[in-house]
Structures are given as C-alpha cells and as structure tokens.
N, C-alpha and C positions, 0 to 999 in steps of 0.2 A: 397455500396462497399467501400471499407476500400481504402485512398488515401495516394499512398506512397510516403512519404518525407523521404530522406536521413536523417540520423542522424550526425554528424562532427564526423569524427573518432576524431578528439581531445576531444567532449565531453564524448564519449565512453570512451577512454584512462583514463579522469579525473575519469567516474564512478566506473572503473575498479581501482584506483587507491587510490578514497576516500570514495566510496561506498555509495556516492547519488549525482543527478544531478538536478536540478532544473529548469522547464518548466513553464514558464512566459505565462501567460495570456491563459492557458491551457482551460479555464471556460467560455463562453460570458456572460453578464451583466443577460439576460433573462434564463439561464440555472442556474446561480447562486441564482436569488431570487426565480425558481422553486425548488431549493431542497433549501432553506431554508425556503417554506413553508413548505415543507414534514419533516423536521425535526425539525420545530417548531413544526408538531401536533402530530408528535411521542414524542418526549420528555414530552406534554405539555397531554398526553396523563395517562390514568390510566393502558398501556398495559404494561404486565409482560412478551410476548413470545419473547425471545432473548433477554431481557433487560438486561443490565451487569452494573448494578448502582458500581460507585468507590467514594461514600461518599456524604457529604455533598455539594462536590462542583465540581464532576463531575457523568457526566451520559449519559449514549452510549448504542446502540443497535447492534446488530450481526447480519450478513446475514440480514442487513438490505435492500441488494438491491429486498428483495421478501417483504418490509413489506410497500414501496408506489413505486406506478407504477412511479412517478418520478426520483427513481434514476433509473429502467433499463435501459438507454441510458450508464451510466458508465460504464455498462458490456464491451461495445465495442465502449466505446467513441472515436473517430477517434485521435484526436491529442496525445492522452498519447498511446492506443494500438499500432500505429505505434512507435513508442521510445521502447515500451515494448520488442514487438518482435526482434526489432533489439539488444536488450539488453540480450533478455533471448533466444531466438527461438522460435518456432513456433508450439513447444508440450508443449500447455498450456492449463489451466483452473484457473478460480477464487477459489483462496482458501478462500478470508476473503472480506468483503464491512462492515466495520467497521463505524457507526454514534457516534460521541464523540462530545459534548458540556463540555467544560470547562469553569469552573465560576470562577471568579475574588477570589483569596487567599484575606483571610483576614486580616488586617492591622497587629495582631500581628503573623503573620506566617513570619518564617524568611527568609532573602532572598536566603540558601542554602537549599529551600525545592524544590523537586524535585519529579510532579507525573504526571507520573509512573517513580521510578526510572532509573536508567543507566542501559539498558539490550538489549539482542539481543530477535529475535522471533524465533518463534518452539520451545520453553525453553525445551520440552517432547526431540526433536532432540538432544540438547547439552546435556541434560542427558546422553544418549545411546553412544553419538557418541565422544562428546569432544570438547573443543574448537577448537584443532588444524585438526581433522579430519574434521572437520561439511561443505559441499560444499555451493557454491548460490543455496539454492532451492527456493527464492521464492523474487518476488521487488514486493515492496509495496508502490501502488502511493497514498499520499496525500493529497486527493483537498482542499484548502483553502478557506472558504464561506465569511470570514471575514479581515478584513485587520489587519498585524500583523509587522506593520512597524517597531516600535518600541522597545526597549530590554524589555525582564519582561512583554512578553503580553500572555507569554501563547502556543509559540509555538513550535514543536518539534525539539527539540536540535541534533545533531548526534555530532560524535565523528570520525571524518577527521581519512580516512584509516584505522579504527579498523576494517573493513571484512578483514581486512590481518591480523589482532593479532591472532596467534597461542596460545596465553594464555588467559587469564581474561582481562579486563581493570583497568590500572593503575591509579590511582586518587595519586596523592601526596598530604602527610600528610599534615591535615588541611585545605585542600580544597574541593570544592564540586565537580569537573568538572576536565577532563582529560584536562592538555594540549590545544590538539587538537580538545576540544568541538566548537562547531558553532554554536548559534544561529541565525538563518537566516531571514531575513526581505524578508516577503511576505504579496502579495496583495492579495484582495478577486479574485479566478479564477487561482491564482497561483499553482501548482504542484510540490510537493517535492518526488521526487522520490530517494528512497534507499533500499538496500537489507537486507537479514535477518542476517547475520553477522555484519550489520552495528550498533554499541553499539548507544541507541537512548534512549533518557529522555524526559520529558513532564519540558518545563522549568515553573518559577516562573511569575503567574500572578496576575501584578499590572494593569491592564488595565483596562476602565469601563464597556467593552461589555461582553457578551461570546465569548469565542472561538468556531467558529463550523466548521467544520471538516468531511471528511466522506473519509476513507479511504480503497481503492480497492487492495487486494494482487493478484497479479499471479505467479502462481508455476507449475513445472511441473505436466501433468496427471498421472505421477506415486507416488507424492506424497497427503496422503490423507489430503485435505481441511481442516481448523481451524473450522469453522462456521458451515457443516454440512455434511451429508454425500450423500445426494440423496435430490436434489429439488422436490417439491409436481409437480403432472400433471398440474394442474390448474394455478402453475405459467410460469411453461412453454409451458402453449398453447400462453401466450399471447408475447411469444419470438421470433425473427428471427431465421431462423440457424443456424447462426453464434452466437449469443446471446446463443442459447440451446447449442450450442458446449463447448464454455466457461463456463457451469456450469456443464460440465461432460457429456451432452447426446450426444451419438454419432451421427454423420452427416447422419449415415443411418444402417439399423439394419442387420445384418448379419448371417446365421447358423455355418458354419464354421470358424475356430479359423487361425486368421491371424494375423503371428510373430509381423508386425512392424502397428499392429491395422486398423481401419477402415478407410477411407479416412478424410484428417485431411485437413479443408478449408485455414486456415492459412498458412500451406506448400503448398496447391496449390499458393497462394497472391504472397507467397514469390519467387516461381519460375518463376511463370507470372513476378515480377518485378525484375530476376537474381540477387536476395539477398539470402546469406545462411541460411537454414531452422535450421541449428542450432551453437548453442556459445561455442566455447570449449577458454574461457579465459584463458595465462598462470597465474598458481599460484606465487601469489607475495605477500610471509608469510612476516611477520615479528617478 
C-alpha cells in the first residue's frame, strides 16, 4: 500500500511556479544497481522492439517498463507516486518509462551542443493546441542511476518557469540556453521531476561515464500514452492492481457505461488520507 507523506506546499508552489521539483535520494543503493543491470542488458543487447537509437552516442528504449521485470516496481514506486499524485491527482496512468544511456560527446563537439535540443513533450499536443493554450498533461519523473554532480556531465537541463511561457522559448542571440536554464547536480537515486510545458534539453557531456537514466511519465487517463496503446496480457499477469491500473487496465470490468469510469484505487488512497483527488492549479502565463 502506497504510504502517504505530505508534500510542503512551498514545494508545490515552487513546481507550480518553475515547472520541476527535485526528490533526493528517491532510488536505494540495491534498486539502483538492479535497474542498471537491466539496462546494461538491454542496451548491450541486439533487441530492436522499442529501441529508439539517437546516434552515435545515445541509445534508449520505450515502454521499457515491460521489457525487464526490473523496472516494474517504478510503475508505482512509493516515494515519487506519492509527490505524483499530490502534483497531478489521482486520474492517472503511465504514459512513457523512457531507458536513455547517454555517452560522453566527443572532444571536438562543441560546448553549445545540446541533445536532445530545447523542447517541451507531446510536440503531436503543441501542434494542435499551441503554446499558449497547451494545459499540464503529463510529469515526467527522472530517475538518476548515475551521479551527475558536476556541470557538462550529461544531464537534463530545464528552463526555470517556461510551463508558464505562453510563447516559444527565448534564447538571446548568440547564446545556446535561455536565461533561466538549470542544470542540476544529481546523485545516483535522485529524481527530477517536471512537466510537459517545462522547455527541457539534454545538456553537454564531458564526463567519463555514461549517463543512465530511465524516465517514468504520468498523465492523465484521458490523454492517449507516448509509448503504447494497450499492454500485452502476459505483462500484466505479472502486475499488482494498482500496477494494472497505471497502465490503463481497469480496477474491475464492468457492462454498463459509468460517466466518471470505474472505480479508480488512487482516489480511494487519496480520500482514505483526506487529500484532494484532483489539481486544479491557478494559471500563472507569462
């Protein structure tokens, strides 16, 4: 059962405010070197399904949490789903569990290179919709498997407040980075949690390691998943309820068609511990 800790409303206000928060020591030692074997034998792997190679010197899987039995614990990993829910509410599902290794740039790459560039997610969304209309649909937490103390090691940069830019992100001539960019010094186990309006770049790495990486999205159930559309049976025999819930299957099957859906475990959590089952944050454009 999922254990609730309070979130600081000052840390909320700050999410609400810069559009990512950061949860220290989110990972223990022994969950860390379990999913960096599982993503040493994927990568190190000849598999093609979900593969989403980005060059020479990066390489990542999709819907990776179905492709080793060790990341399913992330589905409803306790320390980040609790922030989640307080963050987003309690009509969710996993849209994205993203595996990314990034390998050390090479000596002549210059230091305003930047991959993946400055961009927000749901790019398919901001088409349709706009920058200024586009709502939070979806935080996207960042587990850290590797230590990223240092500047120029590789890790993801955001752009302080841009989920309030009602326009594009501003770069002033002859610069690579807005202003407001952050790169953030994290440890292996750390969690960078930010949303889909938050403008986010893959900074430049001079480090010696890889960067490893596996990143969890949740979004609302009405909006359809990055990664896939329906999980296999077989990967969710080997799931909790709560686990099957989070990847879209419902808590329990029903004939008749019911306005506000099937019983959702989450907003049971949430009433059992008199927290609001949903986030209506005011808009604060810029």
């Amino acid at each position: 059962m999922l254990k609730y800790v309070p979130v600081p409303q000052t840390d909320i206000q700050l999410f609400d405010q810069n559009g990512y928060l950061i949860v220290r020591n989110a990972l223990d030692s022994k969950t860390i070197q379990s999913l960096i074997q599982a993503g040493d034998r994927l990568i190190n792997s000849n598999q093609t399904q979900n593969r989403q190679p980005g060059g020479e010197f990066y390489d990542s899987f999709r819907n990776s949490i179905t492709l080793d039995d060790a990341f399913i614990p992330l589905i409803n990993w306790p320390k980040i789903l609790n922030v989640v829910v307080q963050l987003l509410g309690a009509n969710l599902q996993i849209m994205t569990s993203h595996l990314i290794y990034k390998y050390p740039d090479p000596e002549d790459r210059p230091d305003s290179h930047r991959h993946p560039g400055w961009h927000r997610d749901y790019l398919q969304a901001m088409r349709d919709m706009g920058n200024a209309a586009i709502p939070r649909l979806l935080v996207k937490c960042a587990y850290y498997l590797t230590d990223l103390t240092q500047p120029r090691q590789g890790a993801t940069m955001v752009a302080a407040g841009s989920n309030r830019l009602e326009g594009g992100l501003t770069i002033p001539e002859g610069q690579t980075d807005p202003i407001t960019a952050v790169e953030p010094s994290l440890q292996a186990g750390d969690c960078l949690i930010f949303e889909n309006r938050t403008f986010h770049a893959g900074a430049l790495h001079r480090g010696q390691n890889i960067r490893k990486t596996i990143m969890v999205g949740y979004g609302y159930r009405w909006v359809v998943p990055m990664d896939y559309v329906t999980q296999e049976e077989d990967f969710l025999a080997k799931l909790t309820p709560w686990q099957r819930y989070l990847v879209g299957k419902p808590i329990e099957e029903v004939d008749e068609f019911l306005p506000g859906g099937t019983r959702n475990p989450i907003r049971d959590w949430c009433r059992e511990h008199h927290i609001p089952d949903t986030r209506h944050p005011q808009p604060q454009r810029r």
